[in-house]
C-alpha positions as CSV (number, residue, x, y, z in Angstrom):
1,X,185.0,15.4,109.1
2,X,182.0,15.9,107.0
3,X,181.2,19.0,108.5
4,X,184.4,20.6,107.7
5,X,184.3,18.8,104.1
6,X,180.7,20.7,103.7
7,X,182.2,23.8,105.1
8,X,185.5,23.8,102.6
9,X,182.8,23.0,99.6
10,X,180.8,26.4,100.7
11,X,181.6,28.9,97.5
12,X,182.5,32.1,98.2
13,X,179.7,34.8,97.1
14,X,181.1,37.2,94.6
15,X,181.8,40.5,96.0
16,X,180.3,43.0,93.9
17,X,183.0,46.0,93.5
18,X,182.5,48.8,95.8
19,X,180.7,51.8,94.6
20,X,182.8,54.8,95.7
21,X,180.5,57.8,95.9
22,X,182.0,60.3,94.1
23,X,180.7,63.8,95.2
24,X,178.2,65.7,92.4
25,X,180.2,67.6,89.8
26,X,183.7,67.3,92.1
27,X,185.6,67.8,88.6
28,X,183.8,70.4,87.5
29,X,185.2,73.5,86.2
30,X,184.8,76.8,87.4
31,X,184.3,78.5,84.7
32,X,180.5,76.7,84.6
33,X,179.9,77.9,88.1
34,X,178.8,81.2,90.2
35,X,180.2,82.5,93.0
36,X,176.3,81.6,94.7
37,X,176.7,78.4,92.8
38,X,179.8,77.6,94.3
39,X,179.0,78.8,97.7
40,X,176.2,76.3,97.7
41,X,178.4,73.4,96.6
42,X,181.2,74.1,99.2
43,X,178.2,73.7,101.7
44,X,177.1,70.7,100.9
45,X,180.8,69.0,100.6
46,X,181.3,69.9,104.5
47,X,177.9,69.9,105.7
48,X,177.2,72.1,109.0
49,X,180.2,72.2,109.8
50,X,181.2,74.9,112.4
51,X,184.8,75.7,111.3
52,X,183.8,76.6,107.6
53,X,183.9,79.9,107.1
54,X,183.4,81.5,103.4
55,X,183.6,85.5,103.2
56,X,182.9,87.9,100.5
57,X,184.5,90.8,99.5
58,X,185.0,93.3,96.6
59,X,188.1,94.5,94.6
60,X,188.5,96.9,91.6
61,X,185.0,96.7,91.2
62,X,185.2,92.9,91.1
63,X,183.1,90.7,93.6
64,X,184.9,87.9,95.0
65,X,184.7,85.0,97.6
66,X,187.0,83.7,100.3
67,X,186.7,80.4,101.1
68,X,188.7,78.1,104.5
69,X,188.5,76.2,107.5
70,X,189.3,78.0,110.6
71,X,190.6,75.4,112.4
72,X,193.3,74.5,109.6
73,X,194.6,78.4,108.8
74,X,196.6,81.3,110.6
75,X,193.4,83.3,110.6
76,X,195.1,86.3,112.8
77,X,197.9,86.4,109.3
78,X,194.7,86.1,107.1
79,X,193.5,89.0,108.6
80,X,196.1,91.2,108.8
81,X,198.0,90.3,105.4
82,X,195.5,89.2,102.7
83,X,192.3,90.4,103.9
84,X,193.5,93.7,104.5
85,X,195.4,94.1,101.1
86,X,192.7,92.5,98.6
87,X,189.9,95.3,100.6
88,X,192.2,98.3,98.9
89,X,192.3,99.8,95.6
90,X,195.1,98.5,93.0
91,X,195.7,101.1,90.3
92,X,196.3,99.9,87.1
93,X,195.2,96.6,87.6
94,X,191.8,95.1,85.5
95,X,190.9,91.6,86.7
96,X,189.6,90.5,83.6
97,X,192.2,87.3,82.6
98,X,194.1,85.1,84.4
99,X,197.7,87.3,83.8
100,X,195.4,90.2,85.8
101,X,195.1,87.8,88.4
102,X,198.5,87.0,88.3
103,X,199.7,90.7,88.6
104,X,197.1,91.6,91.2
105,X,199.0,88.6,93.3
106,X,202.2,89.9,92.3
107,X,201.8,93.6,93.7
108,X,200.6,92.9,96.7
109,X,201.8,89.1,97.7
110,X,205.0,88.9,95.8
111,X,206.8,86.6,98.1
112,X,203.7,84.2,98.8
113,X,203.7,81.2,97.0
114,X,200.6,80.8,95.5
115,X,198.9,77.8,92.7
116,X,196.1,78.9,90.6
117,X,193.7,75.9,90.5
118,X,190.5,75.4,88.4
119,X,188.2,72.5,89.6
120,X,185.7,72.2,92.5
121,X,187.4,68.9,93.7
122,X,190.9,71.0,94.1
123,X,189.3,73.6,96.0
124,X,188.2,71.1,98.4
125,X,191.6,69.1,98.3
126,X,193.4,72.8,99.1
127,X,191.1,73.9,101.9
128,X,192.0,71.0,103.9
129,X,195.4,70.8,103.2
130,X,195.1,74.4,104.9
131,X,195.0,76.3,102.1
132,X,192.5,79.7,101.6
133,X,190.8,79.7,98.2
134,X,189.9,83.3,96.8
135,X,187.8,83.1,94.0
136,X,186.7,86.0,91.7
137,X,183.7,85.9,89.6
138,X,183.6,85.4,86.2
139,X,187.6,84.2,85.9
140,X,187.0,80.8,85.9
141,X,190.1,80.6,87.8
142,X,190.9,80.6,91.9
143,X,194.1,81.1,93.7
144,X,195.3,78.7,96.3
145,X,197.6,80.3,99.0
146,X,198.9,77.9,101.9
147,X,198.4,80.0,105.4
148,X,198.3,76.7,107.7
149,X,198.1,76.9,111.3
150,X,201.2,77.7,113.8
151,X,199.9,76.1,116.4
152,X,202.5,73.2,116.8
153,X,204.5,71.5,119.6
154,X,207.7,73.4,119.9
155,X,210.6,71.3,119.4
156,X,212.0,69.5,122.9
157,X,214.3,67.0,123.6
158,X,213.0,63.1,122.8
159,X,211.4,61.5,125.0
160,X,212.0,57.9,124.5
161,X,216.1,58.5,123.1
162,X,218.1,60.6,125.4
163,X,221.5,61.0,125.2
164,X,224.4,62.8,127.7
165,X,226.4,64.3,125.0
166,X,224.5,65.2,121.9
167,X,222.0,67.3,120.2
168,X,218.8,67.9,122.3
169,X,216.5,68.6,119.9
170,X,213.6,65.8,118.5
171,X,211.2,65.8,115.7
172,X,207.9,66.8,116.0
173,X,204.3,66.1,114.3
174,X,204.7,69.0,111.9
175,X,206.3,67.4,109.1
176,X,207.5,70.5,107.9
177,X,209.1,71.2,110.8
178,X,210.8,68.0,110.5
179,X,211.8,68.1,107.4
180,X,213.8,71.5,108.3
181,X,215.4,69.2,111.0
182,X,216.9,67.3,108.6
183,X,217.5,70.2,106.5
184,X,220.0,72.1,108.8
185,X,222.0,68.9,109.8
186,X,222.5,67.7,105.4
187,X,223.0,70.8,103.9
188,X,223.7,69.2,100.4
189,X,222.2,69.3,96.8
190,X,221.2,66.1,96.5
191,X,219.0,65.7,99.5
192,X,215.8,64.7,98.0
193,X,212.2,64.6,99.5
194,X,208.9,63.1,97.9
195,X,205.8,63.2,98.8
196,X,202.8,61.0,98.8
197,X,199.4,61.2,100.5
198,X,198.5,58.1,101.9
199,X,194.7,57.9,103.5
200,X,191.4,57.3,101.5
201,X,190.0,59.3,104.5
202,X,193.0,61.2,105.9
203,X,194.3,61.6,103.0
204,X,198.2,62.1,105.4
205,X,201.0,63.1,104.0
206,X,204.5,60.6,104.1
207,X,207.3,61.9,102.4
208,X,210.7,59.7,101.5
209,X,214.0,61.0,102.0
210,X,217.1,60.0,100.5
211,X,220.2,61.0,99.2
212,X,220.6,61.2,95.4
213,X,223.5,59.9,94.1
214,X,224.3,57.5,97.3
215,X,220.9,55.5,98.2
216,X,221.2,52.3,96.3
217,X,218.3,53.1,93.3
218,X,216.4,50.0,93.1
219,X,215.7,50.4,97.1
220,X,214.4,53.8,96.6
221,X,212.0,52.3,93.6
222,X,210.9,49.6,96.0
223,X,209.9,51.9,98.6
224,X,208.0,54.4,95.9
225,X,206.7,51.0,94.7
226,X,205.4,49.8,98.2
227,X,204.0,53.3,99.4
228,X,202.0,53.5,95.7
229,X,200.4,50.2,96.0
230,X,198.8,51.0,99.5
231,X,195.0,51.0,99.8
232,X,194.1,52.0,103.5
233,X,191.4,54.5,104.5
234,X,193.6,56.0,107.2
235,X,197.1,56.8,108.1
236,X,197.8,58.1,111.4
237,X,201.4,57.0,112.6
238,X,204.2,55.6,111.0
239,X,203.7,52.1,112.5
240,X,201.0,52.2,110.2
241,X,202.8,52.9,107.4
242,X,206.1,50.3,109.0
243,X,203.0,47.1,109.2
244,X,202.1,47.6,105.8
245,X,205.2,48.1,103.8
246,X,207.1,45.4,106.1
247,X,208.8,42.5,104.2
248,X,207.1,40.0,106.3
249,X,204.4,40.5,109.2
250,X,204.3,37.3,111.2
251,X,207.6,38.3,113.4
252,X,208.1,40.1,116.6
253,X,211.2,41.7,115.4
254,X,210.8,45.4,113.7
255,X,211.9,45.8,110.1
256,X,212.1,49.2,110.2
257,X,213.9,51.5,112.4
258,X,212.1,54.5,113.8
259,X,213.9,57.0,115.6
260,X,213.0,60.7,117.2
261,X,216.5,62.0,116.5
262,X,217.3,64.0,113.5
263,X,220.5,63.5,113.9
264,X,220.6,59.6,113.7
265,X,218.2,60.3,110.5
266,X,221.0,62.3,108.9
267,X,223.6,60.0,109.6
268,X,221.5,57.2,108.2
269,X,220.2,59.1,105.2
270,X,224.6,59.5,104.5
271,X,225.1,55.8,105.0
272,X,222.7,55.5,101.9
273,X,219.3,54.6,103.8
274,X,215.8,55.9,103.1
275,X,213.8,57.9,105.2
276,X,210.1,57.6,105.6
277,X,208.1,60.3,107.6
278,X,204.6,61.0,108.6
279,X,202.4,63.7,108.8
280,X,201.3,64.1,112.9
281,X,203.6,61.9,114.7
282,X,207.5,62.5,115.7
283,X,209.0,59.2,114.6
284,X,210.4,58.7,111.6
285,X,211.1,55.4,110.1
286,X,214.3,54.7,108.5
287,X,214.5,51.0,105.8
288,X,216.6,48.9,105.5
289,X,217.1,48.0,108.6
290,X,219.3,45.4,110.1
291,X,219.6,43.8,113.5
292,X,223.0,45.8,114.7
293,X,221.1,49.0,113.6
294,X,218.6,48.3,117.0
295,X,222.4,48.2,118.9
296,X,223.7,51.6,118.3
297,X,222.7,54.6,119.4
298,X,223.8,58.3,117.9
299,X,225.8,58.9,121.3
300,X,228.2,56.2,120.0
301,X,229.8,58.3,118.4
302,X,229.5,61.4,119.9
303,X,232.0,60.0,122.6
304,X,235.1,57.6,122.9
305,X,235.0,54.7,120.7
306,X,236.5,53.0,123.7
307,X,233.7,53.6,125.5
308,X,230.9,53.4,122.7
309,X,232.8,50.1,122.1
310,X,231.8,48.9,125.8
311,X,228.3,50.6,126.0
312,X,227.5,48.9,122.7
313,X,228.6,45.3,124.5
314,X,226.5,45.3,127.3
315,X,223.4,46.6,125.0
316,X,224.1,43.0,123.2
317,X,224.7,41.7,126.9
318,X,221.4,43.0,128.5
319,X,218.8,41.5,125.3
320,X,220.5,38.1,126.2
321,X,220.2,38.7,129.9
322,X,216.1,40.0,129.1
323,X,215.8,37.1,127.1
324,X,216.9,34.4,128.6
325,X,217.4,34.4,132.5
326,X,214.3,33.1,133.6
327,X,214.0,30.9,131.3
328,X,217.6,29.5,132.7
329,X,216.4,29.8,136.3
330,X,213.4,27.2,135.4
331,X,215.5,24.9,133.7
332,X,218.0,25.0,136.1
333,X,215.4,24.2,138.9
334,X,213.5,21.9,137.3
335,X,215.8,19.5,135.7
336,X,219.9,20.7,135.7
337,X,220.1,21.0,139.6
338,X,223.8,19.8,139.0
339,X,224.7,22.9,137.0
340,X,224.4,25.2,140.1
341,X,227.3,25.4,143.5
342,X,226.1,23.3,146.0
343,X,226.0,25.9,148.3
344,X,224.0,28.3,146.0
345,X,221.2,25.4,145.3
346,X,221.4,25.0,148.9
347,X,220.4,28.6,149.7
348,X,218.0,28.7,146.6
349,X,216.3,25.5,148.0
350,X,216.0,27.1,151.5
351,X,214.1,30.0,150.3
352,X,211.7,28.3,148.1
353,X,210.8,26.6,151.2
354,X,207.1,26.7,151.7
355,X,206.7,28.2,148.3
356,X,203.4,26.0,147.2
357,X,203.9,26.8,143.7
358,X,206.5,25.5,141.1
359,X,209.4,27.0,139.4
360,X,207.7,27.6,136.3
361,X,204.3,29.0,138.0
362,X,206.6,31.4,140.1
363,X,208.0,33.1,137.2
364,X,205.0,33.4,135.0
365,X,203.2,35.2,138.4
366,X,206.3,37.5,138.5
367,X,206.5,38.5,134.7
368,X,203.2,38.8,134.1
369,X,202.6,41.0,137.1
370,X,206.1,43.2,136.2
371,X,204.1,43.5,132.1
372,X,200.9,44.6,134.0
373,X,202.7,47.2,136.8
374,X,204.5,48.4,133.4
375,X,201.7,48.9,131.4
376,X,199.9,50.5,134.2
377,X,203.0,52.9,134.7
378,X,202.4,54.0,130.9
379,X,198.9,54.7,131.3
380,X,198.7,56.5,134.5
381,X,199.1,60.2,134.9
382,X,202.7,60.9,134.6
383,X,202.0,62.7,138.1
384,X,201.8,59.2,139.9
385,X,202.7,56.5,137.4
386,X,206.4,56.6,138.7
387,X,204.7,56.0,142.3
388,X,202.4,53.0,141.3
389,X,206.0,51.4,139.5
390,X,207.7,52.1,142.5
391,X,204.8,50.8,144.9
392,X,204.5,48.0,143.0
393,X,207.9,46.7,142.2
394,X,209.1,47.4,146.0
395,X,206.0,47.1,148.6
396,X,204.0,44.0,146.2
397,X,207.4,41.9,145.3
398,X,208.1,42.2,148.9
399,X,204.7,41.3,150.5
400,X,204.7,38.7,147.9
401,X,207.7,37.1,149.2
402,X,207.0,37.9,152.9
403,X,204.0,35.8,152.4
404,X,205.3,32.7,151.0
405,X,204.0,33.2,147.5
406,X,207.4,33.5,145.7
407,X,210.7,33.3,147.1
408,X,213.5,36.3,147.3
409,X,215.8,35.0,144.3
410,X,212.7,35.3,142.3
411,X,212.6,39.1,143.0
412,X,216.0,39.5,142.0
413,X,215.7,37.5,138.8
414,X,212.7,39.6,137.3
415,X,214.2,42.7,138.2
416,X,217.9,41.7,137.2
417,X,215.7,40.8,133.4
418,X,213.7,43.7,133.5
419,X,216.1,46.5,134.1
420,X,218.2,44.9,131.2
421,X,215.3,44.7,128.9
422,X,215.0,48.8,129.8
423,X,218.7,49.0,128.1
424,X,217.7,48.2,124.6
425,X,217.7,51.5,122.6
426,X,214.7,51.2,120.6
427,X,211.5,50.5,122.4
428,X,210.0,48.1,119.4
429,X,212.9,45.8,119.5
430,X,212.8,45.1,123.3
431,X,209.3,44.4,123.5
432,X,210.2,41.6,120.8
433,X,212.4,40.6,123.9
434,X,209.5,40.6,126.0
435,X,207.4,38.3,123.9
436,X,210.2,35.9,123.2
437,X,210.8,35.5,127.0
438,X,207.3,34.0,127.7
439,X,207.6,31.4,124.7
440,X,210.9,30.3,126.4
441,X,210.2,30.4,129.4
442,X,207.3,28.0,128.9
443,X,209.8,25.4,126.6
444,X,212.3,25.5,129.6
445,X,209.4,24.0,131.9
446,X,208.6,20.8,129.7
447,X,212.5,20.5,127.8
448,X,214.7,22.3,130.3
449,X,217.8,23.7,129.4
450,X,217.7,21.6,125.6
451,X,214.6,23.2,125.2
452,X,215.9,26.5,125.7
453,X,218.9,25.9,123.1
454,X,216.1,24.4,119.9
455,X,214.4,27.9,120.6
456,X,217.4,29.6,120.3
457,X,218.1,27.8,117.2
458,X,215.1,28.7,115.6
459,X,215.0,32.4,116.7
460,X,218.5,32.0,114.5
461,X,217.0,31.0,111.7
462,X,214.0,33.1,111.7
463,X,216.5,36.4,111.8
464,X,218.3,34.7,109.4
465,X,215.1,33.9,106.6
466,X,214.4,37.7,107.2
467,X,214.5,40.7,104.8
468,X,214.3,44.6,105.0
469,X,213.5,45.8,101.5
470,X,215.3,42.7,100.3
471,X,218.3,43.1,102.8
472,X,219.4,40.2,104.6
473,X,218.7,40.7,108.5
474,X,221.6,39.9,109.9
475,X,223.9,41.7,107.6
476,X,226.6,42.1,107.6
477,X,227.3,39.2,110.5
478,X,225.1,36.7,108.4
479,X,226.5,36.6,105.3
480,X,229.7,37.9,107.4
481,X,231.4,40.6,105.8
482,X,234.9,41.3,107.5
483,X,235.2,44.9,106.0
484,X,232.0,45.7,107.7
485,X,232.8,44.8,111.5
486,X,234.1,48.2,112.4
487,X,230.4,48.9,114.0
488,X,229.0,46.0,114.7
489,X,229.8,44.8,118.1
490,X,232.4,47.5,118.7
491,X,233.1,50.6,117.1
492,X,236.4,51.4,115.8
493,X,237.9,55.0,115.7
494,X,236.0,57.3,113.5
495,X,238.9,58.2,111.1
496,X,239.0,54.1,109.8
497,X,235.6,54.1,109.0
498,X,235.8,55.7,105.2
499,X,233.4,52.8,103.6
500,X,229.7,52.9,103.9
501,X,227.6,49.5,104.2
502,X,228.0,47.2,101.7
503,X,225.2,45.6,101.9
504,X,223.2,48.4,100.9
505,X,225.1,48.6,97.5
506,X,225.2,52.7,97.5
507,X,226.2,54.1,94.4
508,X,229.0,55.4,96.0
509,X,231.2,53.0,98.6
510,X,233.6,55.3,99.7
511,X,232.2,58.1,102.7
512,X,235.3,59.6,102.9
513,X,238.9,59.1,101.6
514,X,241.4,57.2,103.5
515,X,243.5,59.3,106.4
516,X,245.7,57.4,109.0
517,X,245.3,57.9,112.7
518,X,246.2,61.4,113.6
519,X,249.9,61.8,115.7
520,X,251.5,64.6,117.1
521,X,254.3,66.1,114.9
522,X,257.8,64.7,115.4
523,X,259.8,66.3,118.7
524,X,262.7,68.9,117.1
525,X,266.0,66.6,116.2
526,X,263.8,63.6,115.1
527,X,262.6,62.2,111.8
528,X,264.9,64.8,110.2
529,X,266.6,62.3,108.1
């Protein structure tokens, strides 16, 4: 006790504030520098860097400098378009003042959108945003023109949400590109985007979506207000961004929904959500989220609601069956034999004969192999990481058994939980699944089956203390909203769904106006009274 009483006592040094090298002059204005001058400093900013490239050039008499990274511009366009162009002779044209410079942009790059900048630090800034900076001496002035690279993925189907019936394309990690994705499917007014760079280092761009006039205002302020207040040196996928904006960390549940589908981000965006997207990755993370949302998938509707009714129960089916069943099989054997047939216990007892480990033993050697022959199925080449799941799941579960280690219903148990954990829609959510399994499965071995039902209890509660951006978790089950179970567990038909969540609090409630179910016109000689 007294050395943790001497150790609480220790003051903590003052941390002295941390001196951010600002680089020499990075403000300074052009008008105070040379073109040699300038050179020089651009140098020095990148260092020996191979893909710098600055060129110099003369037009109308005027001597000029083009300054870019090779690796972040279309240099084949740069040579054919610009380079080409500013080489020539432009009649008429004295590059003396900024309105000069203007014109001389106008005549020969009228459609290019252009931003005249006039500081050292936005030249820098521009060039590796992928901008080319052409500076001409003695304006004091330089023109930024964005000629960023093409070489992107092309857009494919997603990978990790596939549907039947539906569109097939996915985002990508151009976030122009996705933002075009969106584009096409919303073709409305009052689609907004905003952007913020995120990154003391990166410096990555995230932009919000939303939906003026629907998205519930004080949520759109909140996520403006969380994105401002981050200080991170780098930003490289939007889990980053999802950690640090979260309502609370310590849970295994996601508080954001991220999605590959532009169309499930359109239909979000029109429910009165936010979109938040990243510069370099494909997923795109859509707040508030709420459990149901992890649920449903954008093929609900695509189909029957009859069916999306019964696809949607046995998502909910499969999380309990990946959460729970071996926990129940430990319990069961360890303490509530009685709950089982006789002759099922029977035949259970008969094949854990000569099994020298316990219940609870057996199923932590069984999960914790299945997590490592899944992982391992990730990592490998995609060329043989189907075979090493397949070798392992079949030719090690059945060695295993053939040997005595673990008995047959034990194979069947992990893969019955496993291939229902593989249901869930949204790969964050079941790994919360995963987690929770272990925890419960370890309670069922000291509490049995009571055990089981406290942890339940208190995964209840948890959901139920949690917010996304101030929405309750469970909503609308928990505070239960009647209005709002038309897709929740099942989906009603589409033409009865006219309201939008109320527990976002959109400005506007109604998504469409009320129609009754369509019918077939009345047969000749009826309803003619």
């Amino acid at each position: 006790m007294s050395i943790l009483k001497s150790l609480l006592k220790i003051r903590k040094k003052k941390e002295l504030p941390v001196q951010t090298e600002e680089p020499p002059n990075a403000g300074e204005d052009l008008t105070s520098l040379s073109l040699e001058e300038l050179q020089e400093k651009v140098k020095n900013e990148f260092g020996s860097t191979i893909d710098l490239s600055m060129d110099e050039l003369k037009t109308e008499g005027k001597d000029a400098l083009i300054i870019y990274l090779t690796s972040m511009v279309d240099t084949n366009l740069l040579k054919e378009a610009i380079w080409q162009s500013l080489n020539g002779k432009h009649d008429g044209i004295k590059l003396t003042t900024e309105d000069d410079l203007k014109s001389l942009w106008k005549e020969k790059f009228g459609g290019a959108g252009y931003q005249l900048i006039e500081t050292f630090d936005d030249i820098i800034t521009a060039m590796l945003y992928g901008n080319i900076i052409i500076v001409f001496k003695g304006l004091g002035k330089a023109i930024s023109l964005s000629v960023p690279s093409s070489e992107d993925r092309s857009i494919t189907e997603p990978s990790t949400q596939t549907v039947i019936r539906g569109p097939k394309d996915g985002f990508v990690e151009s976030i122009s590109t996705n933002v075009s994705l969106i584009r096409r499917r919303v073709k409305n007014r009052n689609l907004r985007f905003e952007k913020f760079t995120i990154g003391s280092e990166t410096h990555t761009s995230v932009y919000i979506s939303y939906m003026e006039g629907i998205s519930n205002v004080k949520i759109v302020q909140e996520v403006r207000k969380r994105l401002n207040s981050l200080r991170v040196h780098a930003i490289f996928e939007s889990g980053n961004i999802e950690e640090l904006i979260a309502d609370k960390t310590a849970t295994p549940f996601p508080l954001a929904l991220n999605t590959e589908r532009p169309d499930a981000v359109a239909a979000n965006l029109l429910d009165g959500k936010i979109a938040i997207l990243v510069d370099g990755t494909p997923f795109v993370l859509l707040v508030p989220a709420v459990l149901v949302d992890f649920f449903s998938v954008a093929e609900d509707y695509y189909q029957n609601f009859m069916m999306g009714s019964f696809l949607r129960v046995i998502r909910y089916l499969s999380f309990m069956i990946a959460l729970i069943t071996p926990s129940l099989y430990v319990g069961i054997l360890t303490f509530h034999h009685e709950l089982l047939p006789t002759p099922l216990l029977l035949g259970i007892i008969a094949q854990r004969e000569g099994v020298p480990f316990p219940a609870v033993i057996e199923v932590l050697i069984m999960e914790v192999t299945f997590e490592i022959l899944r992982e391992a199925g990730v990592r490998m080449p995609r060329a043989v990481g189907q075979t090493v799941s397949i070798v392992g799941a079949l030719v090690i579960g059945q060695a295993a058994a053939e040997a005595g280690i673990i008995s047959n219903i034990m194979v069947i148990i992990v893969a019955i939980t496993a291939i229902a954990n593989f249901v869930s829609p949204t790969y964050s959510f079941a790994a919360a699944a995963r987690l929770l399994r272990f925890m419960l499965i370890i309670v069922s071995a000291i509490l049995g089956l009571y055990g089981v039902l406290i942890v339940l209890v208190f995964i209840v509660a948890h959901l139920s203390s949690l917010r996304s951006f101030g929405v309750p978790y469970l909503s609308p089950v928990a505070p239960f909203i009647i209005e709002e179970q038309k897709d929740v567990f099942f989906r009603f038909p589409f033409w009865s769904m006219n309201k939008r969540p109320s527990y976002l609090k959109t400005q506007s409630p109604e998504k469409k106006p009320k129609t009754g179910s369509p019918s077939p016109p009345p047969i000749k000689g009826e309803g003619a009274n």
